[in-house]
PyMOL CGO cylinders between C-alpha atoms (Angstrom):
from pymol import cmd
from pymol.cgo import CYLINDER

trace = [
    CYLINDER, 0.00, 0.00, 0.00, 1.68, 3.30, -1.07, 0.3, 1, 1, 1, 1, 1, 1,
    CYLINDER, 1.68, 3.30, -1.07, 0.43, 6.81, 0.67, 0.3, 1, 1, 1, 1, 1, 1,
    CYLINDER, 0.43, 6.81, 0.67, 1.66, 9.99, 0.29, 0.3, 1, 1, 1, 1, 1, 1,
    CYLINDER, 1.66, 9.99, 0.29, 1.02, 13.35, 1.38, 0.3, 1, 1, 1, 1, 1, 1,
    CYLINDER, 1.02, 13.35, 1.38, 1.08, 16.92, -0.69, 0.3, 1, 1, 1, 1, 1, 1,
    CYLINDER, 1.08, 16.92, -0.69, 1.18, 20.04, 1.07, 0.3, 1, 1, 1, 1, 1, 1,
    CYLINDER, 1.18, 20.04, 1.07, 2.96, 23.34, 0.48, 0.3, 1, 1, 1, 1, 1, 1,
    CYLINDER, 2.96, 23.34, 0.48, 5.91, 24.14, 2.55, 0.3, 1, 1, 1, 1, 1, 1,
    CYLINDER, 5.91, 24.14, 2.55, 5.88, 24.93, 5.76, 0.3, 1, 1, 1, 1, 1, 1,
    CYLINDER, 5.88, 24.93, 5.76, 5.74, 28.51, 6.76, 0.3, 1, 1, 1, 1, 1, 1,
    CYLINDER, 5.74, 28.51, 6.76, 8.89, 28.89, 9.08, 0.3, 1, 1, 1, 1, 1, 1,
    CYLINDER, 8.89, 28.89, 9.08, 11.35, 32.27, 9.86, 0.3, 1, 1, 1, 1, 1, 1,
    CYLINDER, 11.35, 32.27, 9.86, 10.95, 35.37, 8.55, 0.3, 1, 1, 1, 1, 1, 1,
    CYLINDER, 10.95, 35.37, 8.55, 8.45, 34.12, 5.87, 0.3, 1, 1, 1, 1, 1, 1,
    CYLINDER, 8.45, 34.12, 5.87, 6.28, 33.42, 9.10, 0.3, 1, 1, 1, 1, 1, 1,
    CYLINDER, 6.28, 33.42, 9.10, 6.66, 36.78, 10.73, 0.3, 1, 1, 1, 1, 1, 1,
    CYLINDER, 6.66, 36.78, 10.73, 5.80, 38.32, 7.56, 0.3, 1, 1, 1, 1, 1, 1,
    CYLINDER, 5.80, 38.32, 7.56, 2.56, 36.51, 7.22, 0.3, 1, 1, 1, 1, 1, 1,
    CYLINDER, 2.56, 36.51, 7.22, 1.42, 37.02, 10.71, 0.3, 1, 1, 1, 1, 1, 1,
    CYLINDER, 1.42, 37.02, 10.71, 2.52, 40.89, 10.09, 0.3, 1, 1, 1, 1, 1, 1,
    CYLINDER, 2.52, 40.89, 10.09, 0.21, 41.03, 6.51, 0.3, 1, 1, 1, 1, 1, 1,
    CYLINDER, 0.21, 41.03, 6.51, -2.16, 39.68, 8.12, 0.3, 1, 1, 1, 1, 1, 1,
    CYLINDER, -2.16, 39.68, 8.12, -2.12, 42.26, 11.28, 0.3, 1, 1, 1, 1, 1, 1,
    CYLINDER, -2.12, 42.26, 11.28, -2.03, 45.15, 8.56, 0.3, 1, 1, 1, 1, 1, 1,
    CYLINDER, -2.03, 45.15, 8.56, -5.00, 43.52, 6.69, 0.3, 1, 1, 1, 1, 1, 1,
    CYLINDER, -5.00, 43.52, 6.69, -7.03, 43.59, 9.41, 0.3, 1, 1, 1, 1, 1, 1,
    CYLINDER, -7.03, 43.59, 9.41, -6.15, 46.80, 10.29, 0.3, 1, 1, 1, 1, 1, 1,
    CYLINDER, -6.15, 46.80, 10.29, -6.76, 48.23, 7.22, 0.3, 1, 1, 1, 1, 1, 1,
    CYLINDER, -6.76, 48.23, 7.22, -9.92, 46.48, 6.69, 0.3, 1, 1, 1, 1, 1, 1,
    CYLINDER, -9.92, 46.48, 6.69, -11.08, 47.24, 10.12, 0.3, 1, 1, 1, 1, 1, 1,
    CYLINDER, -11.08, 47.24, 10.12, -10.30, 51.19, 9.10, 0.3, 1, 1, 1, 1, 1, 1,
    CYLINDER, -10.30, 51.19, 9.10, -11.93, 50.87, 5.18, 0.3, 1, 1, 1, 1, 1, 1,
    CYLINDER, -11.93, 50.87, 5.18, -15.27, 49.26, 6.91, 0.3, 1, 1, 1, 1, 1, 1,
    CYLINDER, -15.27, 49.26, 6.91, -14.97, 52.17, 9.81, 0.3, 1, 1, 1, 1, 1, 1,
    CYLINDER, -14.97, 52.17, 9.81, -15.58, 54.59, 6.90, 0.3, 1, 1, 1, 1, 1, 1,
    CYLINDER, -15.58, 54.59, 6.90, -18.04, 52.90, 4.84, 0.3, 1, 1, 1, 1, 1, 1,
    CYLINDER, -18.04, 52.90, 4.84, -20.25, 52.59, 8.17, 0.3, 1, 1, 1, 1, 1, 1,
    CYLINDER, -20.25, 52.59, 8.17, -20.51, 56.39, 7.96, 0.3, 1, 1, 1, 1, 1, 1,
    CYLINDER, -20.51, 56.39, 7.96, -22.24, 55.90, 4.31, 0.3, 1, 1, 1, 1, 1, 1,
    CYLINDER, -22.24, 55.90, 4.31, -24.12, 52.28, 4.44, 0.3, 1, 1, 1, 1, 1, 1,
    CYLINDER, -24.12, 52.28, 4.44, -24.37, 51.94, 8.18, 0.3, 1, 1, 1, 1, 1, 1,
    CYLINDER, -24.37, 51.94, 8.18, -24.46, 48.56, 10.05, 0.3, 1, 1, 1, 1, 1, 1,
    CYLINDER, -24.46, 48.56, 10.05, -24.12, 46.45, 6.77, 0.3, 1, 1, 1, 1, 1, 1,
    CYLINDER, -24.12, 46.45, 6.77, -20.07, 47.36, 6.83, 0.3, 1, 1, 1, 1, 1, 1,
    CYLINDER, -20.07, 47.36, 6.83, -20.04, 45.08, 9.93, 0.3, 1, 1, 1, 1, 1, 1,
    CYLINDER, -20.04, 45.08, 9.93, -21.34, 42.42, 8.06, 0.3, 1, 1, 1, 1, 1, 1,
    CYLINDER, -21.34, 42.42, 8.06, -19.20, 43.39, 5.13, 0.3, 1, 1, 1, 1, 1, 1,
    CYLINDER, -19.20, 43.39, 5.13, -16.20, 43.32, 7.64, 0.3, 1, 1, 1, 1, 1, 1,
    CYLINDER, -16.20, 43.32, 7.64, -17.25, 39.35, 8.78, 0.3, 1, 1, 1, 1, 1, 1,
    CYLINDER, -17.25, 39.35, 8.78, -17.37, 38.70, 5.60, 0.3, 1, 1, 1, 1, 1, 1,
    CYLINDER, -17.37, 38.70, 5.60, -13.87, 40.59, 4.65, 0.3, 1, 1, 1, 1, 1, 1,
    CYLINDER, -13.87, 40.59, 4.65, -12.57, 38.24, 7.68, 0.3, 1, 1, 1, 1, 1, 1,
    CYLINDER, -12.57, 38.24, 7.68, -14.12, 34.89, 6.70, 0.3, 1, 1, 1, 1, 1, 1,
    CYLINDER, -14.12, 34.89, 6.70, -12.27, 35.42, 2.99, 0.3, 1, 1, 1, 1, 1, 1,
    CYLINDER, -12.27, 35.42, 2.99, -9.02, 36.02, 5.10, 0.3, 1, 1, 1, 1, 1, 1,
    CYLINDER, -9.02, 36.02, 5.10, -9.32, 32.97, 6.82, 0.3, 1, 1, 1, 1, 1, 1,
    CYLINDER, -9.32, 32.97, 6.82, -10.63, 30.83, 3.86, 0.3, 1, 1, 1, 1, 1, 1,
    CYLINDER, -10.63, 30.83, 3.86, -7.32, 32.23, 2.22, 0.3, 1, 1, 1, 1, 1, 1,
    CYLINDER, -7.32, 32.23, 2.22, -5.09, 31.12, 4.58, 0.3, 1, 1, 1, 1, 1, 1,
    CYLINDER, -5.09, 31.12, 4.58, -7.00, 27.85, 5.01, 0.3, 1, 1, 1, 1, 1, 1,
    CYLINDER, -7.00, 27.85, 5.01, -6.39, 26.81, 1.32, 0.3, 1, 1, 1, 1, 1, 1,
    CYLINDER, -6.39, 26.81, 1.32, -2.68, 28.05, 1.33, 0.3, 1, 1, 1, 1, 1, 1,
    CYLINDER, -2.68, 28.05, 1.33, -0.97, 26.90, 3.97, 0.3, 1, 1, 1, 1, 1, 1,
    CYLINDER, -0.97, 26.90, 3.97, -3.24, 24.35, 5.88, 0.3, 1, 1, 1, 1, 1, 1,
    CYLINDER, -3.24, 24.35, 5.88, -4.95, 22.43, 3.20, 0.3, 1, 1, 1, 1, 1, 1,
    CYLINDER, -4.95, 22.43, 3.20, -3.30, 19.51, 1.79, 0.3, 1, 1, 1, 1, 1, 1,
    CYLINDER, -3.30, 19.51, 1.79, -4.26, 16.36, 0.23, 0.3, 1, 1, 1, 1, 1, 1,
    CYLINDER, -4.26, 16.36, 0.23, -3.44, 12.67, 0.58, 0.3, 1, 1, 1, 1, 1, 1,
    CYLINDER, -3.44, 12.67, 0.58, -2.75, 9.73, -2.25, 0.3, 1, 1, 1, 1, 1, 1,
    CYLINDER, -2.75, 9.73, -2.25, -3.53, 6.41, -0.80, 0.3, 1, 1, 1, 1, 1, 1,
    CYLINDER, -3.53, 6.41, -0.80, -3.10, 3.28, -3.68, 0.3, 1, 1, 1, 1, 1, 1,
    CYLINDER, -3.10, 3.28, -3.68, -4.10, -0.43, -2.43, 0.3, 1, 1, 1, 1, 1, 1,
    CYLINDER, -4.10, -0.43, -2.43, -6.18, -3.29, -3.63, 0.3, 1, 1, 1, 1, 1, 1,
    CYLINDER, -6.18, -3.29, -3.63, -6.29, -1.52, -7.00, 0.3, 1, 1, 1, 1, 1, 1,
    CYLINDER, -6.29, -1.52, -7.00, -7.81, 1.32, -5.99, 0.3, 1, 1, 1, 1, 1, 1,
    CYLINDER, -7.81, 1.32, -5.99, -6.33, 5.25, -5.61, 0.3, 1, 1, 1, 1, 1, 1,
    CYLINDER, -6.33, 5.25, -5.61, -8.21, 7.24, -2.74, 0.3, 1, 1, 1, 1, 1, 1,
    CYLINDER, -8.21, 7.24, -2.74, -7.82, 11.11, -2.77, 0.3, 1, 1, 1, 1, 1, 1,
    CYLINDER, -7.82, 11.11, -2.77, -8.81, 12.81, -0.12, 0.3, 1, 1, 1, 1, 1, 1,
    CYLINDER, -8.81, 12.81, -0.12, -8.79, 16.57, 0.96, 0.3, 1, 1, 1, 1, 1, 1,
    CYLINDER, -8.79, 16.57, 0.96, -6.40, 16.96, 4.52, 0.3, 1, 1, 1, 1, 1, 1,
    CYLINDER, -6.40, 16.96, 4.52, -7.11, 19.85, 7.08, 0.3, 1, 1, 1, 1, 1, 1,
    CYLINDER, -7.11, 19.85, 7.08, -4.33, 19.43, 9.28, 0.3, 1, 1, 1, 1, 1, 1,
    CYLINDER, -4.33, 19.43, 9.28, -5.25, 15.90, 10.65, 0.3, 1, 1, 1, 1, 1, 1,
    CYLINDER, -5.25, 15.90, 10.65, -8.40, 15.41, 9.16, 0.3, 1, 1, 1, 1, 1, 1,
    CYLINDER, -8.40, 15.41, 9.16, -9.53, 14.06, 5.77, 0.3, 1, 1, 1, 1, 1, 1,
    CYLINDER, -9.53, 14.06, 5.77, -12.24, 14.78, 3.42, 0.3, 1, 1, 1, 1, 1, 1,
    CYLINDER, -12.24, 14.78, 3.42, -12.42, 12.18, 1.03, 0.3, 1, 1, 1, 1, 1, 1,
    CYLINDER, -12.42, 12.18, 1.03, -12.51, 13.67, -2.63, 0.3, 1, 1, 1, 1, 1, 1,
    CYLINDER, -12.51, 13.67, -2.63, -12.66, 10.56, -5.18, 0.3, 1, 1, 1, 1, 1, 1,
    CYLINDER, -12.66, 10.56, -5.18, -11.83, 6.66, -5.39, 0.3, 1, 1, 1, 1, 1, 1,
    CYLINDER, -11.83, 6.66, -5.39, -9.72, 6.17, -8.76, 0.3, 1, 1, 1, 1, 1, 1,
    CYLINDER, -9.72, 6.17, -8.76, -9.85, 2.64, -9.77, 0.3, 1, 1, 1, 1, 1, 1,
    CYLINDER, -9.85, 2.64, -9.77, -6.52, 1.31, -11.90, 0.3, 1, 1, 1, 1, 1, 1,
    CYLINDER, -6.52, 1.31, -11.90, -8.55, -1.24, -13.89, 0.3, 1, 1, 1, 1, 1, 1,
    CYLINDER, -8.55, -1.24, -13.89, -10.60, 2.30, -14.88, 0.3, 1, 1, 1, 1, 1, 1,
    CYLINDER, -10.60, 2.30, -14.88, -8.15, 4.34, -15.84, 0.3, 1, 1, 1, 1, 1, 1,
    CYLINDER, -8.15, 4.34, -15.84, -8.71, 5.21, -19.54, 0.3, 1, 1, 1, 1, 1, 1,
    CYLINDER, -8.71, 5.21, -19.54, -4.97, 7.36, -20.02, 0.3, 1, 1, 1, 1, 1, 1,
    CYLINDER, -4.97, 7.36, -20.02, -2.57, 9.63, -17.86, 0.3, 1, 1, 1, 1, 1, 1,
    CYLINDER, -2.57, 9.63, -17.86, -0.05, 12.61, -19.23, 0.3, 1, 1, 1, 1, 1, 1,
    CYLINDER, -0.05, 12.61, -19.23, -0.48, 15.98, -19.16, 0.3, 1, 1, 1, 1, 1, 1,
    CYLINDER, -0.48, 15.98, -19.16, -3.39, 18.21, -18.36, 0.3, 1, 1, 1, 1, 1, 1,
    CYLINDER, -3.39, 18.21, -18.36, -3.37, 19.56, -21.86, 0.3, 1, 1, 1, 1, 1, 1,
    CYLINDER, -3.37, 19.56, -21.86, -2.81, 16.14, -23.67, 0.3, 1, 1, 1, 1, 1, 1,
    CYLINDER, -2.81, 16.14, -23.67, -6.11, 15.00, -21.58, 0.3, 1, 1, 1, 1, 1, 1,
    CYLINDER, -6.11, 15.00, -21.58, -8.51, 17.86, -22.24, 0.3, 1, 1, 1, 1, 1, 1,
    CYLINDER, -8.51, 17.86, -22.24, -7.79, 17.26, -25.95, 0.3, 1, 1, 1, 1, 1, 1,
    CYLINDER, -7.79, 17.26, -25.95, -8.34, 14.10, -25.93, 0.3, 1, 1, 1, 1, 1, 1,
    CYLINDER, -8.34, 14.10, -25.93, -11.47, 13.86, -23.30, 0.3, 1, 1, 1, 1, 1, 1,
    CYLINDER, -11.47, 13.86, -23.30, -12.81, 17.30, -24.29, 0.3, 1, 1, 1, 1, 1, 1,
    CYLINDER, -12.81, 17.30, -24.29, -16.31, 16.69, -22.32, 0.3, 1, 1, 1, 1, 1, 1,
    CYLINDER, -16.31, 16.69, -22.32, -14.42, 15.30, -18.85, 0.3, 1, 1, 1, 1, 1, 1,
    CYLINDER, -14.42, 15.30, -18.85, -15.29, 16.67, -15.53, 0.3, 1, 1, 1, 1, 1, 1,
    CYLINDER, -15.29, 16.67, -15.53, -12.00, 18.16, -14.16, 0.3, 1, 1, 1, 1, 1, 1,
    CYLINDER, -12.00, 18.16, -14.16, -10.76, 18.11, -10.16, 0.3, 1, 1, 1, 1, 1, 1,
    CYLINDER, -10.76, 18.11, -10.16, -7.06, 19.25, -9.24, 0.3, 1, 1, 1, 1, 1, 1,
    CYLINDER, -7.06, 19.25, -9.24, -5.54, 17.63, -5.77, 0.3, 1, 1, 1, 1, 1, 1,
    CYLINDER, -5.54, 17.63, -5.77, -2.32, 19.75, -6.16, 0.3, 1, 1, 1, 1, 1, 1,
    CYLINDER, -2.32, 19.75, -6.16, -0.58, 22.11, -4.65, 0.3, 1, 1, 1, 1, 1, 1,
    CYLINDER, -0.58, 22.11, -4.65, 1.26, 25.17, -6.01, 0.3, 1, 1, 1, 1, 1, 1,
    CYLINDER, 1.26, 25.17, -6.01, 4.75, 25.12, -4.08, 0.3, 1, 1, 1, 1, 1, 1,
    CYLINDER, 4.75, 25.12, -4.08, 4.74, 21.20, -4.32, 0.3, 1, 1, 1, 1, 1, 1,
    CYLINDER, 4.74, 21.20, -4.32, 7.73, 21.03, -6.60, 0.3, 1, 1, 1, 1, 1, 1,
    CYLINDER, 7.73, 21.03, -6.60, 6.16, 17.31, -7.89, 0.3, 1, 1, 1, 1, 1, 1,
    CYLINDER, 6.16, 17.31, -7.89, 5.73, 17.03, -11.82, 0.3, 1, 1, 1, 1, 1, 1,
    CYLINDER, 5.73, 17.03, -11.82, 1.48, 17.34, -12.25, 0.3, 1, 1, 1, 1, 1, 1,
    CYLINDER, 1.48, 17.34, -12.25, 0.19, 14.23, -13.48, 0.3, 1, 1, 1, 1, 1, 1,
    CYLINDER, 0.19, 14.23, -13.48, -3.03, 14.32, -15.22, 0.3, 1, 1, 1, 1, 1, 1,
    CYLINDER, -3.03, 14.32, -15.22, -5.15, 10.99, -15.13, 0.3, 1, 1, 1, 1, 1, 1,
    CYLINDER, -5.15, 10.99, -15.13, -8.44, 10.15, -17.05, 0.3, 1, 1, 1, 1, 1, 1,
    CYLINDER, -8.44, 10.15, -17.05, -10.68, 7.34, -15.33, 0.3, 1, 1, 1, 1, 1, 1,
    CYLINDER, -10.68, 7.34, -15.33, -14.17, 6.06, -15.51, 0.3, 1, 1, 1, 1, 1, 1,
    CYLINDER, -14.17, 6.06, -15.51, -16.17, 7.54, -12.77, 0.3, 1, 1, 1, 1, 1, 1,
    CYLINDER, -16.17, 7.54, -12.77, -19.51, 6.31, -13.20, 0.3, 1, 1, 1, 1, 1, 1,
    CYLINDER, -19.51, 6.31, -13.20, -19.66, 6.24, -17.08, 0.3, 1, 1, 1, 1, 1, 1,
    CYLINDER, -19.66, 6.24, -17.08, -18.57, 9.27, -17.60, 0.3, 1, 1, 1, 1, 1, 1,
    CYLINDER, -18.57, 9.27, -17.60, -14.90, 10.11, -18.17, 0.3, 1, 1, 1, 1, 1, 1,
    CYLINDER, -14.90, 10.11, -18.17, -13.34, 12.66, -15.52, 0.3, 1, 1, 1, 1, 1, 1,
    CYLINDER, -13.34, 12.66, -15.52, -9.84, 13.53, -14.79, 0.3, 1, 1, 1, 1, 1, 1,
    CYLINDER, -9.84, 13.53, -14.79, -8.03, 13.97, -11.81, 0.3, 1, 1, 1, 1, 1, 1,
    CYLINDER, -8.03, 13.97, -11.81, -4.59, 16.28, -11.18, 0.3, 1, 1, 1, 1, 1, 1,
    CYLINDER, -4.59, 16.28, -11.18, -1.83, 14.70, -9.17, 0.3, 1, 1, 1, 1, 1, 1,
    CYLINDER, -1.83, 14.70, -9.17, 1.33, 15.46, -7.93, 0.3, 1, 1, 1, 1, 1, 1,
    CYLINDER, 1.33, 15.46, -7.93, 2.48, 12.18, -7.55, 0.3, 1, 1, 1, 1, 1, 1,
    CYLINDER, 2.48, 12.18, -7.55, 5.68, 10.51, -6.06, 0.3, 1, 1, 1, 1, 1, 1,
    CYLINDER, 5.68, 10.51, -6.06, 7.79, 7.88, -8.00, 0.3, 1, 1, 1, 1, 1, 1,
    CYLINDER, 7.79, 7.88, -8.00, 6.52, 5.32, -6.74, 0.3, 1, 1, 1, 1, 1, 1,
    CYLINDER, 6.52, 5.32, -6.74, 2.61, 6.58, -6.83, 0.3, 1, 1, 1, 1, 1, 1,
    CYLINDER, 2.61, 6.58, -6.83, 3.04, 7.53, -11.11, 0.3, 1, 1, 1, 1, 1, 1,
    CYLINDER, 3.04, 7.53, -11.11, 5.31, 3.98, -11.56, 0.3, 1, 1, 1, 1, 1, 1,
    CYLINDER, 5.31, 3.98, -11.56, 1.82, 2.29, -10.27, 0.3, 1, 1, 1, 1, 1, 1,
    CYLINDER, 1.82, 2.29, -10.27, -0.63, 4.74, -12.19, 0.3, 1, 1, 1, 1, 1, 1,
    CYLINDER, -0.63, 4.74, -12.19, 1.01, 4.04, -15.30, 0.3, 1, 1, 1, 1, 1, 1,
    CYLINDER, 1.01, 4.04, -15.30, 1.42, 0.47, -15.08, 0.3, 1, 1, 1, 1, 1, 1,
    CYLINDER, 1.42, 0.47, -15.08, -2.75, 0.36, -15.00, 0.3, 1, 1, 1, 1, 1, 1,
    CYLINDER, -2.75, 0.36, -15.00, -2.86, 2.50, -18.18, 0.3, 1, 1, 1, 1, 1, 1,
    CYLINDER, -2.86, 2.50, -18.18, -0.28, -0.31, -19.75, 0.3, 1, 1, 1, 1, 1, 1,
    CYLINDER, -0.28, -0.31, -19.75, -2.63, -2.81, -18.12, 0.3, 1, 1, 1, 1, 1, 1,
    CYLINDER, -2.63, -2.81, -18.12, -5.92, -1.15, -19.59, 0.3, 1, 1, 1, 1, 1, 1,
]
cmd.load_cgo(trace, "trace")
């Protein structure tokens, strides 16, 4: 059973002090900008404000807590969504169902109607790995950032196919 795990790096030294300090100003300034706007629109700025904060946080979520998680057994590839230590499970690949793998492009062109989901991150410095599969019927594709080990066992089920 192979697993592996794909998150950005981890926000240590001065790249961390900088972050908490951006996000200090935002606040700050958004806190100010919605001070102002009360004067025109009242007590919806306040709501506005939430709002500004909740897009903060869902920012910050996705960047640096949000990961994802490759697990390939018994033929099948799980991906799931991680938050820190929990998982959201996002789709079960099986390798007797995958149609063809290669690059995003290659796949669109070739499965022009698919359904497309990305499980990648942006400062994961894995090679992308797009992979066409039968969900259902209908062809979708899924974007990996896979290991070695993960694409050598992805691409022997296309041979196999």
């Amino acid at each position: 059973m192979l697993e592996q795990r794909v998150t950005n790096k981890p926000v240590a030294g001065m790249r961390g002090v900088a972050l908490i300090a951006l996000i200090a100003a935002s606040v700050i300034v958004g806190s100010n900008f919605f001070y102002f706007l009360g004067r025109w629109i009242g007590s919806v700025s306040s709501i506005l404000f939430i709002l500004y904060g909740m897009f903060i946080a869902w920012l910050l979520l996705d960047w640096y807590i949000k990961g994802y998680i490759y697990t390939c057994g018994n033929g099948c590839l799980r991906v799931c969504r991680t938050y820190g230590k929990y998982e959201r499970f996002m789709a079960d690949i099986w390798l007797n169902g995958v149609q063809a793998c290669g690059t995003l492009d290659d796949m669109k062109r070739r499965f022009p109607k698919a359904k497309v989901q990305r499980a990648v991150k942006p400062e994961c410095t894995l090679e992308q790995l797009a992979v066409a599969y039968n969900d259902a019927g209908k062809t979708a594709i899924m974007v990996l950032q896979p290991d070695a080990a993960m694409r050598e066992a992805i691409v022997k089920a296309v041979r196999k196919g």
